[in-house]
C-alpha positions as CSV (number, residue, x, y, z in Angstrom):
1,X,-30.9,-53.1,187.0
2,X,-28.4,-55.7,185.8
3,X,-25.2,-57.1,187.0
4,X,-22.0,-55.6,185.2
5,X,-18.3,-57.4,185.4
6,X,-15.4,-55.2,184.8
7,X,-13.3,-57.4,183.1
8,X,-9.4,-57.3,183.9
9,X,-10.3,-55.5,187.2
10,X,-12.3,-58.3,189.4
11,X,-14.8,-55.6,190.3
12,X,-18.4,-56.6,189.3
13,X,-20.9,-53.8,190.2
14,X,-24.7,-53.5,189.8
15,X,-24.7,-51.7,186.5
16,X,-27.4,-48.9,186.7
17,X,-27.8,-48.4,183.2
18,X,-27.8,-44.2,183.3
19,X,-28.0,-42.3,180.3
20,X,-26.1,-38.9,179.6
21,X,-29.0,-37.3,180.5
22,X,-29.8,-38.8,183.4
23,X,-27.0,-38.0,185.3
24,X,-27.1,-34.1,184.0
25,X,-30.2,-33.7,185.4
26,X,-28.8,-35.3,188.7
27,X,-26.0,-32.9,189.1
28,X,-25.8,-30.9,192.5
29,X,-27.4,-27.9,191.5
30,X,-27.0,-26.2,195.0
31,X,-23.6,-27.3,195.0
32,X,-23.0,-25.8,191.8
33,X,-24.7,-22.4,192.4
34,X,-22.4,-22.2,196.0
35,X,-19.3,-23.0,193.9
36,X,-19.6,-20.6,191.4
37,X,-20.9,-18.0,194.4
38,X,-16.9,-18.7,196.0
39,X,-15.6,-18.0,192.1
40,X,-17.5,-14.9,191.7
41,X,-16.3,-13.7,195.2
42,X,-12.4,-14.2,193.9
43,X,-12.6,-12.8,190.6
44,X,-14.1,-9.4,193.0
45,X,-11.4,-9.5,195.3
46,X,-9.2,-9.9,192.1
47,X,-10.6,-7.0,190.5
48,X,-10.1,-5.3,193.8
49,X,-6.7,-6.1,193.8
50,X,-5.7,-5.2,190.5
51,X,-7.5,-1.4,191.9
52,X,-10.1,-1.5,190.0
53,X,-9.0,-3.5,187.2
54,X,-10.0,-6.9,185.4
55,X,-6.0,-7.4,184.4
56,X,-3.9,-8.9,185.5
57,X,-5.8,-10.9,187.8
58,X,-9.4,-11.4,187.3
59,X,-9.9,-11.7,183.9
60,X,-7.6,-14.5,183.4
61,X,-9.4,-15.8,186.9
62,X,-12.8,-16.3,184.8
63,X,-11.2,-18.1,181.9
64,X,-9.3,-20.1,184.1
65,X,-12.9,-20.7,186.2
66,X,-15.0,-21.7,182.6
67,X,-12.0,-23.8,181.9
68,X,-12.1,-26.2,185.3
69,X,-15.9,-25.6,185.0
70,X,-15.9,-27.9,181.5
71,X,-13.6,-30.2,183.4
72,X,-15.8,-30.1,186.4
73,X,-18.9,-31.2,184.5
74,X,-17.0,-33.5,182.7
75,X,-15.5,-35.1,185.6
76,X,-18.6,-35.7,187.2
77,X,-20.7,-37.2,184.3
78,X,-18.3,-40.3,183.9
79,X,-19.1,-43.3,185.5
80,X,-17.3,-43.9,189.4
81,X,-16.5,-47.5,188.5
82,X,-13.9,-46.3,186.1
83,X,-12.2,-43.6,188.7
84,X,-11.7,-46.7,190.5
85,X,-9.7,-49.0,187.9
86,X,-7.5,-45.6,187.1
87,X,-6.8,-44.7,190.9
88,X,-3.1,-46.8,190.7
89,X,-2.3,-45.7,187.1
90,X,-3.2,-42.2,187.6
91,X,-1.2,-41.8,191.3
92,X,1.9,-43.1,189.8
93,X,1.5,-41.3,186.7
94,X,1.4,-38.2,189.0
95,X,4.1,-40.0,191.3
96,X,6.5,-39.7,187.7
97,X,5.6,-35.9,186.8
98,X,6.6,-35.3,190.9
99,X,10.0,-37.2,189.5
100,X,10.3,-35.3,186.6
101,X,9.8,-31.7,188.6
102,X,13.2,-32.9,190.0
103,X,15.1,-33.4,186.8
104,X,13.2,-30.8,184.6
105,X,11.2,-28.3,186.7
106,X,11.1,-24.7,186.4
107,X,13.1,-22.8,189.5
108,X,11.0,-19.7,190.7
109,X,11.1,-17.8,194.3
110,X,13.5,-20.3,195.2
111,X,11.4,-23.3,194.8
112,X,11.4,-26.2,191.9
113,X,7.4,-26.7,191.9
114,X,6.4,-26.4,188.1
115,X,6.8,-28.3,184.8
116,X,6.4,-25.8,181.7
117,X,4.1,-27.1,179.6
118,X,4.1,-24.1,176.9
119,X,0.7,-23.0,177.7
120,X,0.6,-23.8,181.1
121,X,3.1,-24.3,184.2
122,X,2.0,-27.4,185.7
123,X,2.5,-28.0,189.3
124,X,2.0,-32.0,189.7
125,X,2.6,-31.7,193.4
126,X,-1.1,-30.1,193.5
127,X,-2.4,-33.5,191.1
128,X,-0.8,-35.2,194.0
129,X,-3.7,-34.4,196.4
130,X,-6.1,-35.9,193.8
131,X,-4.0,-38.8,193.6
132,X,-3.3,-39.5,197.1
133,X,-6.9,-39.7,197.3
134,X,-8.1,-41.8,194.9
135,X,-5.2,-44.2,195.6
136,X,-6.0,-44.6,199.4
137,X,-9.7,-45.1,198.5
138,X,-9.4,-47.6,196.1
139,X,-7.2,-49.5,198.5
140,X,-9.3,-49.4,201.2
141,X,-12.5,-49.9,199.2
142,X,-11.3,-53.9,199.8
143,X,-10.0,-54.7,203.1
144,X,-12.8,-55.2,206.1
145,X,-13.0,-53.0,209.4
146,X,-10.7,-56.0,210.8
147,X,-7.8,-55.7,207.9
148,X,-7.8,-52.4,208.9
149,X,-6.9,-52.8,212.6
150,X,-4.0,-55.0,211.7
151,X,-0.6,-53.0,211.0
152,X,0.5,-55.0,207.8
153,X,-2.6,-53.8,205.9
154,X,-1.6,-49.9,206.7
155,X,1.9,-50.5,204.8
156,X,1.4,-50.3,201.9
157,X,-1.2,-46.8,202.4
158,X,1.3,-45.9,204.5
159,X,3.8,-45.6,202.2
160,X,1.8,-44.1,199.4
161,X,1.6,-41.2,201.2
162,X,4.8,-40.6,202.4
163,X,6.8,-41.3,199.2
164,X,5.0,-38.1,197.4
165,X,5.9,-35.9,200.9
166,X,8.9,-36.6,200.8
167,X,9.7,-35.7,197.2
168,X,6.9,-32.3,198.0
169,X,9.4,-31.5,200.8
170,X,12.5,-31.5,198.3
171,X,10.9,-29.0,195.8
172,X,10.5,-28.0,198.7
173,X,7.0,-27.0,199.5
174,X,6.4,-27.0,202.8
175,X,2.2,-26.3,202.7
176,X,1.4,-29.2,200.7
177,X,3.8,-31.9,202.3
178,X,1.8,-30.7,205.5
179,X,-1.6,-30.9,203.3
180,X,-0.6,-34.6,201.9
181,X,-0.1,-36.0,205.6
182,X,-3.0,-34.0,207.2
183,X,-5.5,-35.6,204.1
184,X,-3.6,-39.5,203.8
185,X,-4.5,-38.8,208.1
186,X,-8.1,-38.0,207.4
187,X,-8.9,-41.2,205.3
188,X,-7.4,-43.3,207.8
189,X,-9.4,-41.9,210.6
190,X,-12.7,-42.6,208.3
191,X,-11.2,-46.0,207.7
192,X,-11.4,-46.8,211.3
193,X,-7.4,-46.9,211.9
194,X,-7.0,-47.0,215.7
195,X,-6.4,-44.1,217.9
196,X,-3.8,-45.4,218.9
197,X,-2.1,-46.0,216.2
198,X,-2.1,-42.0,215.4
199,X,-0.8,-41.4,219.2
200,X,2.1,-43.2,218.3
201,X,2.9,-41.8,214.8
202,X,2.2,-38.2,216.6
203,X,4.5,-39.3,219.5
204,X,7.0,-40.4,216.9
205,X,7.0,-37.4,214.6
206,X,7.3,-35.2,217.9
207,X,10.3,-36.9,218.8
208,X,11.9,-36.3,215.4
209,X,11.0,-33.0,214.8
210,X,14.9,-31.8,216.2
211,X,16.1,-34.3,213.2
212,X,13.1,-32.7,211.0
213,X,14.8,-29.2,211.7
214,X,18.0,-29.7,210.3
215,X,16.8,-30.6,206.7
216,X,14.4,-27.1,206.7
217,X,15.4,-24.6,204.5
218,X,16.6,-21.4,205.9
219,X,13.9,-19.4,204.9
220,X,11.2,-22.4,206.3
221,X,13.4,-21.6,209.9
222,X,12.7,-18.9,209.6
223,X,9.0,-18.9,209.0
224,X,8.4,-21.0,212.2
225,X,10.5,-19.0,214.5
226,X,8.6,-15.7,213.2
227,X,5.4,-17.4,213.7
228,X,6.9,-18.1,217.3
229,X,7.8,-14.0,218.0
230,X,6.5,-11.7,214.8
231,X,7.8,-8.5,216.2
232,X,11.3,-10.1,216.3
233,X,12.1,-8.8,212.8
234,X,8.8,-6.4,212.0
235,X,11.0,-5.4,208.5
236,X,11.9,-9.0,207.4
237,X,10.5,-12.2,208.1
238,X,7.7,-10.6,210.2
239,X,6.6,-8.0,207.9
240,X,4.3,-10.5,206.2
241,X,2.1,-11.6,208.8
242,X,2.2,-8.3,210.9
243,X,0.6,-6.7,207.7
244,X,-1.7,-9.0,207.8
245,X,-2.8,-8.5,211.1
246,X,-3.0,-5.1,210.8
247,X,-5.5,-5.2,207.8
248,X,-7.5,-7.8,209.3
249,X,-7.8,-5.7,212.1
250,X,-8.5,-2.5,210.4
251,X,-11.2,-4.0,208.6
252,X,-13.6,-3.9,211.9
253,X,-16.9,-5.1,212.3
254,X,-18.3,-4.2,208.8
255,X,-15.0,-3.2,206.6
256,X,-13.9,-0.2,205.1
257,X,-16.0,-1.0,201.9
258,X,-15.0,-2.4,198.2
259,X,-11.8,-1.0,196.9
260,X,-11.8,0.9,199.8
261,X,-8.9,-1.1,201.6
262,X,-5.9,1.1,202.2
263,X,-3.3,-2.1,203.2
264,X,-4.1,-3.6,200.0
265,X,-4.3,-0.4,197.7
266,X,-1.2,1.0,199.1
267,X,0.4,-2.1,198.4
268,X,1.5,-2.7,202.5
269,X,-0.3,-6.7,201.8
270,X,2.0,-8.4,200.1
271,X,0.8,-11.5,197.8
272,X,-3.1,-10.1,198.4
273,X,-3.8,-11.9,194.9
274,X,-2.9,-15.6,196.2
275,X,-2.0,-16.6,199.7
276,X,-3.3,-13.2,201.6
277,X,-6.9,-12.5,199.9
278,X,-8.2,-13.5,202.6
279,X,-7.0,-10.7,204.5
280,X,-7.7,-7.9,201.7
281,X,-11.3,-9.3,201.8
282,X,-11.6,-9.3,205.3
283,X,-10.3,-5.3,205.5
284,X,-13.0,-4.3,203.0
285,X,-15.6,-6.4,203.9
286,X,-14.9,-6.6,208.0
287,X,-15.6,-9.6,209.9
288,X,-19.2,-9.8,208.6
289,X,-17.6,-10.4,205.2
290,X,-14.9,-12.8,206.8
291,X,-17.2,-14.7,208.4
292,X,-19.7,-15.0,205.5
293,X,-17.0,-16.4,203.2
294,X,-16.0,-18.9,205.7
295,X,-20.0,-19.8,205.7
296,X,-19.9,-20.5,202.6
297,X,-16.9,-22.9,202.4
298,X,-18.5,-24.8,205.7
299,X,-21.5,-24.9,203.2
300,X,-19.3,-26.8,200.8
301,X,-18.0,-28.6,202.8
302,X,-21.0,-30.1,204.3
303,X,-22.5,-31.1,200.9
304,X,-19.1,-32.8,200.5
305,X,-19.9,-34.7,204.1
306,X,-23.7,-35.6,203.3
307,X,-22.8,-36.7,199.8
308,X,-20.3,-39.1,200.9
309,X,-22.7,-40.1,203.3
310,X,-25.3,-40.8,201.8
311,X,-23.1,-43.2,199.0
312,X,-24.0,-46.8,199.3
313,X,-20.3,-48.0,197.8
314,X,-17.2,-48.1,200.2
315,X,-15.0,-46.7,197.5
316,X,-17.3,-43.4,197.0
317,X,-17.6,-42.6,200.5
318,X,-14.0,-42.6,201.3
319,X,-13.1,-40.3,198.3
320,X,-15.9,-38.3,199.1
321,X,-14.6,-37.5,202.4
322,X,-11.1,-37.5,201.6
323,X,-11.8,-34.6,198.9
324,X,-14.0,-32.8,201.1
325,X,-11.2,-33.1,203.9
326,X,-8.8,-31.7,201.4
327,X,-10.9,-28.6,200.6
328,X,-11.6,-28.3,204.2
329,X,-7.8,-28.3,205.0
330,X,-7.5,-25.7,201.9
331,X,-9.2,-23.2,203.8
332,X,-9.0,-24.1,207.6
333,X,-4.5,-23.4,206.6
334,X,-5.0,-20.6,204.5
335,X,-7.2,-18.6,206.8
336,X,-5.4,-19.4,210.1
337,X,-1.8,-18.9,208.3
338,X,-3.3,-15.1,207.4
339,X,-4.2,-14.8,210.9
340,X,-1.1,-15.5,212.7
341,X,-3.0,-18.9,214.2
342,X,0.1,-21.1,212.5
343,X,2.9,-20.4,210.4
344,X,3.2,-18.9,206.7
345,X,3.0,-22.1,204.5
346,X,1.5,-20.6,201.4
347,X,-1.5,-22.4,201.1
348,X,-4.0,-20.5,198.9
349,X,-7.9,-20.0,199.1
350,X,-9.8,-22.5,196.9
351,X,-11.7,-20.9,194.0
352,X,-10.9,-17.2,195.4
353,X,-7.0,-17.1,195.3
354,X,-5.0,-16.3,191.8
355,X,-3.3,-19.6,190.7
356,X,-4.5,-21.9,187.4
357,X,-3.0,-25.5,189.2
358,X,-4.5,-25.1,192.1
359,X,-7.9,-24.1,190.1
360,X,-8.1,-27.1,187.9
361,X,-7.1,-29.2,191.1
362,X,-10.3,-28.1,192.8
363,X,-12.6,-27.8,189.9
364,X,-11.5,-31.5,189.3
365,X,-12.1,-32.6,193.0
366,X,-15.1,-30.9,192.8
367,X,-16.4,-33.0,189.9
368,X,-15.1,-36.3,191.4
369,X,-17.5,-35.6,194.4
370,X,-20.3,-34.6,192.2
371,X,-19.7,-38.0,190.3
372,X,-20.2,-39.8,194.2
373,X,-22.9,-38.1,194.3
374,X,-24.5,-39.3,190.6
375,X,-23.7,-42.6,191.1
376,X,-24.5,-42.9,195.1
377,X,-26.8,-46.0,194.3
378,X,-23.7,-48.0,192.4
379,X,-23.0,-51.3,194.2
380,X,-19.6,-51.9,193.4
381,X,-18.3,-55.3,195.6
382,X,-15.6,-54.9,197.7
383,X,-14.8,-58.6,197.4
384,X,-12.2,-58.1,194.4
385,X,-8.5,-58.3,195.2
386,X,-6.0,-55.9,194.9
387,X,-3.9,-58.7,192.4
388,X,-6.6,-59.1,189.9
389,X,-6.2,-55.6,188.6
């Protein structure tokens, strides 16, 4: 093993010398199997949902899957080191495209989320939660248990985060503005931020949440107040989630069987393809079925929590975790909005949901934590200042 200095970056790192094979025969394999287990559940739900069908849905759900497969691999086989001296460049590279979705983006159900790249709509406010990540781990990878307690060193994290909300709450897009805050929370908590300190940002956003309220969009009012009463308006804002409660509860203990679901198939569910598959799984399959899939993403999750733990780099642990808490926030929001538990934010179901951002997003998180995983022995100092980058 020989010592490696990264020039230009003031990170020197025990270099361990790993060849490309090496590090395929050291991918996850479990990890792999369970996340192409999740995939195959969507593209069946998909198929469901398209009746019997491969098109629109699930055909275009594989492709997208092999796609973010190549980038998962790929992701994962270069070295952590380098994810580290590209955390800054690639946030505010993703911090511009978030600019440019105000000057250039495309308009669709009343929201300016996408950037049309011929090919492909891209939504950079999803690349956000990759960013926001890596930036808040490399930042972190530096200052001691001490730094941390002391307020100055949280500026700067602090206002990485809520730069990107506040331009995700202009497009506006409620769901991930929530998702940014709840993840740039999560890698302060595993940072050892006081608890304190989080009673008096919660104290302080709970005082402004009457000032919050007047810069919501009507239709984001309305969302909250029908999460508050559903059967206020069963025809309009309620419709949604009432459907969804009915089909869930339909479903009973064991379902009424694969493309068997009559909310779904008579078209009652709206949005079953994205934000309510959940649901359309849940009234085939029953709560057996329900519960299994949410197994499964605890399963995930945990190798996300064992992996990180079991990194011997500051740096790798805190992304770990901060990845695994975004996927854990993924589904924790998605499958509580369905069930009425909070309001309708339209957060979709990783690797089961219809959506090709959202897919890359996850495949590409996915790989990150595999690479933590690959290069878990990597000693990279945490004695380099921010400046020498």
């Amino acid at each position: 093993m020989s010592t490696a200095y990264y020039r230009g970056s003031g990170i020197d790192a025990d270099d361990q010398g790993q060849s490309l094979g090496e590090k395929i025969l050291q991918l996850p394999g479990g990890l792999i199997l369970l996340v192409v287990a999740l995939a195959g559940v969507g593209v069946a739900m998909l198929y469901s949902a398209a009746n019997g069908s491969m098109e629109p849905w699930a055909s275009r759900h594989i492709a997208r899957f092999a796609v973010g497969f190549a980038i998962m691999i790929g992701v994962a086989l270069v070295d952590l080191r380098i994810w580290l001296r590209i955390a800054y460049p690639f946030y505010f590279i993703t911090f511009g495209l978030l600019i440019a979705v105000e000057v250039i983006g495309q308009v669709g159900m009343g929201a300016q989320r996408w950037i049309n790249l011929g090919f492909f709509n891209l939504q950079p406010s999803e690349l956000m939660k990759i960013a926001l990540v890596l930036a808040l781990a490399r930042y972190f990878h530096v200052p001691t248990l001490d730094d941390v307690y002391r307020v100055r060193t949280l500026i700067l994290p602090i206002i990485l985060i809520v730069a990107p909300v506040a331009l995700v709450m202009s497009q506006p897009d409620l769901g991930t503005a929530v998702m940014l805050l709840f993840v740039g929370a999560a890698i302060f908590f595993v940072v050892g931020v006081r608890w304190w300190k989080f009673a008096l940002v919660l104290a302080l956003g709970l005082a402004a949440v009457p000032i919050a309220w007047q810069f919501l969009r009507d239709y984001q009012k309305a969302r909250v107040l029908t999460f508050i009463n559903p059967e206020s308006d069963p025809l309009g804002t309620g419709y949604h989630i009432l459907q969804s409660k009915i089909a869930l509860g339909s479903g009973g203990l064991f379902g009424k069987g694969f493309l068997q679901g009559t909310q779904s198939h008579l078209n009652f569910l709206p949005e079953m393809q994205t934000d309510f598959i959940f649901t359309m799984l849940a009234e085939e399959f029953g709560l057996i079925g329900g519960v299994g899939l949410i197994l499964l993403f605890l399963l995930l999750v945990a190798y996300g929590v064992v992996i990180a733990l079991r990194c011997r780099n500051h740096f790798g642990r805190i992304l770990a975790l901060g990845l695994t808490a975004n996927l854990y926030f993924y589904v924790f929001i998605n499958t509580a909005m369905v069930m009425g538990l909070i309001p309708v934010v339209g957060v979709p179901l990783p690797l089961v949901s219809y959506g090709g951002t959202v897919m890359m997003t996850i495949m590409f998180s996915l790989g990150l934590i595999m690479s933590v995983y690959i290069h878990r022995d990597t000693r990279i100092s945490r004695r380099a200042p921010s400046a020498q980058l």
